[in-house]
C-alpha positions in Angstrom: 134.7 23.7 50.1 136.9 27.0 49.1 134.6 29.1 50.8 134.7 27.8 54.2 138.6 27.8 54.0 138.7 31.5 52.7 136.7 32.0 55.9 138.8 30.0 57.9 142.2 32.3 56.6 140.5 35.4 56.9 139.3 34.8 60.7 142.6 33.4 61.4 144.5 36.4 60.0 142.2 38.8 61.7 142.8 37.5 64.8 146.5 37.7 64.2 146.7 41.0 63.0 143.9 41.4 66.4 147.1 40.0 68.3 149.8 42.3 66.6 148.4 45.0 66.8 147.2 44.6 70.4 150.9 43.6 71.4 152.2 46.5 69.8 149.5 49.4 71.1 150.6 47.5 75.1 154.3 48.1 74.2 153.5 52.0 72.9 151.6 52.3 76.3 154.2 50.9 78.4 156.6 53.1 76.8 154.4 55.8 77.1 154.1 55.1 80.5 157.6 54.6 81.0 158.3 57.9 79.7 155.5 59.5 81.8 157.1 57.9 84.7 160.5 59.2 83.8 159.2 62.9 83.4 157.8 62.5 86.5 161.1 61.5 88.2 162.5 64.1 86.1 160.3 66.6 88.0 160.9 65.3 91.4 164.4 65.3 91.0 164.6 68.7 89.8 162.2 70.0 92.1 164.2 68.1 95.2 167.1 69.7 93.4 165.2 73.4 93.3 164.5 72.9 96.7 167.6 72.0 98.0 169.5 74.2 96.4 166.7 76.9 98.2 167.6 75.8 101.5 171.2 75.9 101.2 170.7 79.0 99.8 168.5 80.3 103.1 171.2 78.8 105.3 174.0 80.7 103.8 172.2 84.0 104.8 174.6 85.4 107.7 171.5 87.2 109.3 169.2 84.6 111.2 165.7 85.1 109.2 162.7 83.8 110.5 158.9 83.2 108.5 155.5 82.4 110.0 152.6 82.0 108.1 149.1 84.0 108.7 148.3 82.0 112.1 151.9 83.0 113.8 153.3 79.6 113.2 156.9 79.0 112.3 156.9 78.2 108.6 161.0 78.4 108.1 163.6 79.6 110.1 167.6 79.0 108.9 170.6 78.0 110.5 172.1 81.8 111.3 168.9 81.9 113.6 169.2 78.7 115.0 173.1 79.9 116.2 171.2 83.5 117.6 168.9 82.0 120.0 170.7 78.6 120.9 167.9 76.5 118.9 169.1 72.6 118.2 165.3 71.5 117.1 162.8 71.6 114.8 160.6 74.7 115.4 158.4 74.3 112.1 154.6 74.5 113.1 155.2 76.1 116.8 154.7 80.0 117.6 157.0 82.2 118.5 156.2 81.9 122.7 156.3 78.2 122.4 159.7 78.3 120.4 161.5 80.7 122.2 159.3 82.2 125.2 160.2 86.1 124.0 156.9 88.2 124.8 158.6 90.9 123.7 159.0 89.1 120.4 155.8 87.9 120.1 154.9 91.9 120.8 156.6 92.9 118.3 154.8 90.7 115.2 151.8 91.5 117.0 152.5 95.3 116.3 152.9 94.7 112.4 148.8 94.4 112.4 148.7 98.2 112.4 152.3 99.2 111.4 153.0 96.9 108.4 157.3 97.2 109.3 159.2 97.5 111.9 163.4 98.7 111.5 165.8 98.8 113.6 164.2 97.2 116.6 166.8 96.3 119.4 166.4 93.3 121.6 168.2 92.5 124.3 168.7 88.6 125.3 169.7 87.7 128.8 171.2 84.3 129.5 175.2 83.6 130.7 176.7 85.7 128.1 174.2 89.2 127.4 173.4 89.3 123.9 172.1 92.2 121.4 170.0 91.4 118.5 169.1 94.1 115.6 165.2 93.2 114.4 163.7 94.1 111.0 160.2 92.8 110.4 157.6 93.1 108.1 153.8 91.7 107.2 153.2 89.6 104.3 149.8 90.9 102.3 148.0 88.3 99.4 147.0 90.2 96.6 143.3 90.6 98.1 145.0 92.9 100.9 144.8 90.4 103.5 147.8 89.3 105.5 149.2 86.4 104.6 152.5 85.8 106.8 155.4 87.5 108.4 159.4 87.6 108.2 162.0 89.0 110.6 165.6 89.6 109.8 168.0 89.4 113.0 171.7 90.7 112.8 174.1 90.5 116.0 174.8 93.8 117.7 176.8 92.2 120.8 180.3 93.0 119.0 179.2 96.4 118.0 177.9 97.3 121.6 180.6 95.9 123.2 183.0 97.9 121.2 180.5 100.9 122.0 181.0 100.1 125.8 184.6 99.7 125.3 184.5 103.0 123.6 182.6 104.6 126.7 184.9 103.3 128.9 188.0 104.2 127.8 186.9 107.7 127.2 185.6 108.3 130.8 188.9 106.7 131.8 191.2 109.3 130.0 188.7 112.0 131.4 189.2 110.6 134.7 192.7 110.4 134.2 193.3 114.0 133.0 191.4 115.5 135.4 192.9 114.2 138.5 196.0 116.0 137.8 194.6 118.9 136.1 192.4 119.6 139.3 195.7 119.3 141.2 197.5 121.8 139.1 194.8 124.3 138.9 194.4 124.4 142.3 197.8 124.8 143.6 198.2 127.2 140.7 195.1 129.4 142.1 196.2 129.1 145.8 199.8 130.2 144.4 198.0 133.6 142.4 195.9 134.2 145.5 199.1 135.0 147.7 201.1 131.8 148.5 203.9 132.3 145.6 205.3 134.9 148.7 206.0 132.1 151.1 209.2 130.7 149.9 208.2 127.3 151.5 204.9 126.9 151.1 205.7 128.3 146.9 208.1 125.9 146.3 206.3 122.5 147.8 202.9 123.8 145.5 205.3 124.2 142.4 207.0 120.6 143.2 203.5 119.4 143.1 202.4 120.9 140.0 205.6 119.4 138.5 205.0 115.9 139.3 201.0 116.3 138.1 202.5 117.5 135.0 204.9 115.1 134.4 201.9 112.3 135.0 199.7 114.1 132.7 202.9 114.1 130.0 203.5 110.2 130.6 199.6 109.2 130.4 199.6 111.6 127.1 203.0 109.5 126.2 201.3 106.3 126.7 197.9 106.9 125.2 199.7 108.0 121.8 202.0 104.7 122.4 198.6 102.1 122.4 197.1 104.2 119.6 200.2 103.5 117.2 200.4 99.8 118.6 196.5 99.4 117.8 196.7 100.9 114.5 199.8 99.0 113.3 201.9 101.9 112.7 204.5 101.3 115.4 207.6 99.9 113.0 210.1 97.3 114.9 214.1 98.2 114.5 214.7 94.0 115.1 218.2 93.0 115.8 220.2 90.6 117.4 220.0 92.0 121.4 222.2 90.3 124.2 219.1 90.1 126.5 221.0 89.1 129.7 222.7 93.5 128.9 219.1 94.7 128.3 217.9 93.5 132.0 220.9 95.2 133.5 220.5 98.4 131.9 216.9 98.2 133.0 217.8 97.0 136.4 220.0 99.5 136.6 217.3 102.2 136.2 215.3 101.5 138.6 218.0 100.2 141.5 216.9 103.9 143.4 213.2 103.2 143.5 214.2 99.6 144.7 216.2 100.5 147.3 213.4 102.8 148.5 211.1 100.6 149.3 213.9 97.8 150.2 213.2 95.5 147.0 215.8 93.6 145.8 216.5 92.8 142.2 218.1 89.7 141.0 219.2 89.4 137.1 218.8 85.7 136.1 218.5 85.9 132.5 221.0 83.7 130.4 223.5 84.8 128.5 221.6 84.5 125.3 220.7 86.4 122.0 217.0 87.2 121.4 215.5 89.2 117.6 213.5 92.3 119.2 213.7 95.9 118.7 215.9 96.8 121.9 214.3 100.3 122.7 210.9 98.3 122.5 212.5 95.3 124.7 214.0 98.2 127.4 210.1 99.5 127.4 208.6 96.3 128.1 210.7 95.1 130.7 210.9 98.6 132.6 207.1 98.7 132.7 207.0 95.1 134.2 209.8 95.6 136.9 208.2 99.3 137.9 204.8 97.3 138.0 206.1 94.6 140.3 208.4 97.3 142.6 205.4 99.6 142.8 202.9 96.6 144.0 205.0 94.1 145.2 205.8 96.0 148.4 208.5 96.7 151.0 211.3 94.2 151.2 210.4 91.9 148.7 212.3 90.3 145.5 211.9 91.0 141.8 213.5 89.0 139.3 214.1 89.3 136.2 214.8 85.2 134.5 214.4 83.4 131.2 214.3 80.2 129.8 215.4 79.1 126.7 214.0 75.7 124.2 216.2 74.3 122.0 214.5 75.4 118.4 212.0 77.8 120.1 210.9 80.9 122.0 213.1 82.2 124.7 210.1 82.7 127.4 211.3 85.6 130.0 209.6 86.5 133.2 209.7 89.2 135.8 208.5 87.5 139.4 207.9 88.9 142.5 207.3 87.2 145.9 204.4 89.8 146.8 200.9 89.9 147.9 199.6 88.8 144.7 196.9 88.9 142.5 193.3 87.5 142.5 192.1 84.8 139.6 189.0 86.8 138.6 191.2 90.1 137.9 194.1 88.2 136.6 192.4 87.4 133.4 192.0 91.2 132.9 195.1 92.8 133.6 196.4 93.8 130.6 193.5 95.8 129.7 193.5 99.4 129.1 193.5 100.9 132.4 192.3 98.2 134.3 193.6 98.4 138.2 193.5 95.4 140.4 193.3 97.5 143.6 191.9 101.1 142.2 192.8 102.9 146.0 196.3 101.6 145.7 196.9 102.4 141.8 195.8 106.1 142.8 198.0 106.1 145.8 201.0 104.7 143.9 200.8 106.4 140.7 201.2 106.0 136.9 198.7 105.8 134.0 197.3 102.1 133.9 198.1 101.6 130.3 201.1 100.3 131.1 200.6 96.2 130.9 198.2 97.4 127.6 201.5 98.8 126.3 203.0 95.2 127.0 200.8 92.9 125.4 201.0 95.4 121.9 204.6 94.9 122.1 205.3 91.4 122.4 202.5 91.0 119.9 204.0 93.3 117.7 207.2 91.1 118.5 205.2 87.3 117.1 205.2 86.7 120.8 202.9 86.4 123.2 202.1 87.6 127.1 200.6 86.4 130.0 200.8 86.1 133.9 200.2 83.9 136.5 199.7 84.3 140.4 198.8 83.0 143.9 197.2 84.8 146.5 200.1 85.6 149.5 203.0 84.0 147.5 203.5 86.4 144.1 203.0 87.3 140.6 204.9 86.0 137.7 204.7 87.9 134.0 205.6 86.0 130.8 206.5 87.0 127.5 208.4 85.1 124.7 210.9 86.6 121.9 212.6 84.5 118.9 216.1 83.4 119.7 218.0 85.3 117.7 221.3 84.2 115.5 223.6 86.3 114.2 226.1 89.2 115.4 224.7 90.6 118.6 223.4 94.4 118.1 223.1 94.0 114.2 220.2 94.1 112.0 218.6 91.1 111.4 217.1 91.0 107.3 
């Protein structure tokens, strides 16, 4: 009878120990798989991570960059290059024709079959504003020599070759500008050697009008050295407490002969009020804005020279006239550097065209600001603004 109870135990406690140990090898596995899992996750976190941290990375580049793979397609292209060409969609997969229609950048790739890089490459984009884009590109070889993609670097000219235009156009400007009078003065100067000097007459009304060219070439030299110092920040503000209402008269005052010339009348309506501005700077800006509006204005017309004052802010001050006025497309540009509304006239009446230029760079200078407004047949009106100033009139302000 022992035997078959023995038996009994034994098969019994096998099958226990059976169970035990078959519980605990299912809890190593799930742990194990659990921590398989977790390593996994660990990976695909980190490797999101990696990735993300990639493409913030590629957007941050200020230069637009762009990469296709070996069949032309679009593999990547960042957020700089998305702002260069105006793209708001997902171009991953397309080619270059079907994301942006540019044969002449599709050319370009192209080339890199033969010449592995291209640098420097300009491209010109057309569209409501003319853009210029710098291209550097170069093909992508495998180890085995075959090529395997391609990526182009774009960087915005538009500034520089808008500053290069600038550039051009103010020097052919000056030229302009200096020759005129220097043609004039050589000439009469020659006609003067060649025997005119002995008619009395004839002598002086050449000299008188190598005078006034050299006076014109003096006041354009005057003004170009005044918008170089204003550009360049070295122009240094004497600020003090000015009685503005004394400032207009005294300018006034200056010009009341070329008024009365051409019949202009000029009216002083400026308040009795203190502004903070240098007053030889003030007298500058003012006397180029009332000669402006007597020269263009016309015969028997009105200038006038107002302000008015907020309580707390900027006294704004304006010189109006009731002339012929100016058109909206070259009002926006008339405080450029030698820009002329009516370029027949501006000869005809004189003067260097940097005047206005010389305006705006003042107030500036000033913490004010400039502008004009107009209306075709019914006048011009210029605005600037100064701080009210407080304090004795005619002394420093610290």
């Amino acid at each position: 009878m022992l035997w078959p109870i023995l038996t009994t135990f034994s098969l019994a406690a096998l099958v226990c120990l059976h169970v035990w140990w078959r519980g605990r090898f299912l809890r190593i596995q799930r742990a194990s798989r659990t921590q398989i899992e977790d390593l996994q996750e660990e990976k695909r976190c980190a490797a999101l991570q990696m990735q993300t941290q990639q493409e913030v990375l590629f957007d941050s580049i200020v230069e637009g960059v762009l990469l296709l793979d070996e069949r032309g397609r679009i593999q990547l292209a960042n957020r700089a290059f998305g702002t260069l060409f105006g793209v708001t969609v997902d171009i991953r997969g397309r080619t270059l024709m079907e994301a942006l229609r540019l044969h002449e950048l599709a050319d370009l790739v192209k080339s890199l079959d033969s010449q592995k890089q291209v640098l420097g490459y300009e491209l010109k984009l057309s569209g409501l504003s003319e853009r210029w884009l710098q291209v550097n590109a170069a093909a992508i070889f495998n180890g085995d020599g075959r090529r395997h993609g391609t990526v182009l670097v774009f960087h915005d000219l538009t500034r520089l070759k808008k500053l290069e235009s600038a550039r051009q156009e103010f020097v052919a400007n000056v030229s302009h500008e200096l020759r005129t009078p220097l043609s004039l003065i050589k000439g009469y100067v020659e006609t003067l050697l060649d025997g005119a000097r002995d008619n009395p007459e004839v002598a002086t009304k050449f000299l008188q009008t190598i005078d006034r060219n050299a006076e014109r070439l003096k006041l354009l030299i005057e003004d170009l050295l005044t918008i170089s110092e204003l550009e360049s920040g070295r122009v240094k503000l004497n600020l003090s407490a000015v009685a503005l209402s004394s400032v207009v008269a005294k300018v006034l005052e200056d010009f009341k002969t070329r008024a009365a010339a051409k019949s202009v009348k000029l009216l002083n309506q400026v308040p009795d009020l203190a502004v903070r501005a240098d007053v030889d700077r003030l007298e500058q800006v003012l006397g180029n804005l009332v000669d402006n509006a007597i020269k263009y204005a016309g015969a028997n017309c009105t200038v006038t020279v107002g302000g008015n004052a907020r309580e707390g802010g900027p006294m704004e001050v304006f010189v109006q006239d009731d002339g012929p006025g100016i058109p909206p497309e070259a009002l926006k540009r008339v405080f450029e550097r030698f820009y002329r509304v009516d370029k027949a006239r501006s000869r005809e009446q004189g003067g260097t065209g940097l005047g206005l230029a010389i305006v705006k760079h003042l107030i500036q200078n000033h913490g004010g600001r400039v502008w004009a407004t107009s209306e075709l047949g019914r006048g011009t009106t210029f605005f600037f603004t100064l701080d009210q100033a407080i304090g004795n009139l005619q002394q420093p302000l610290l």
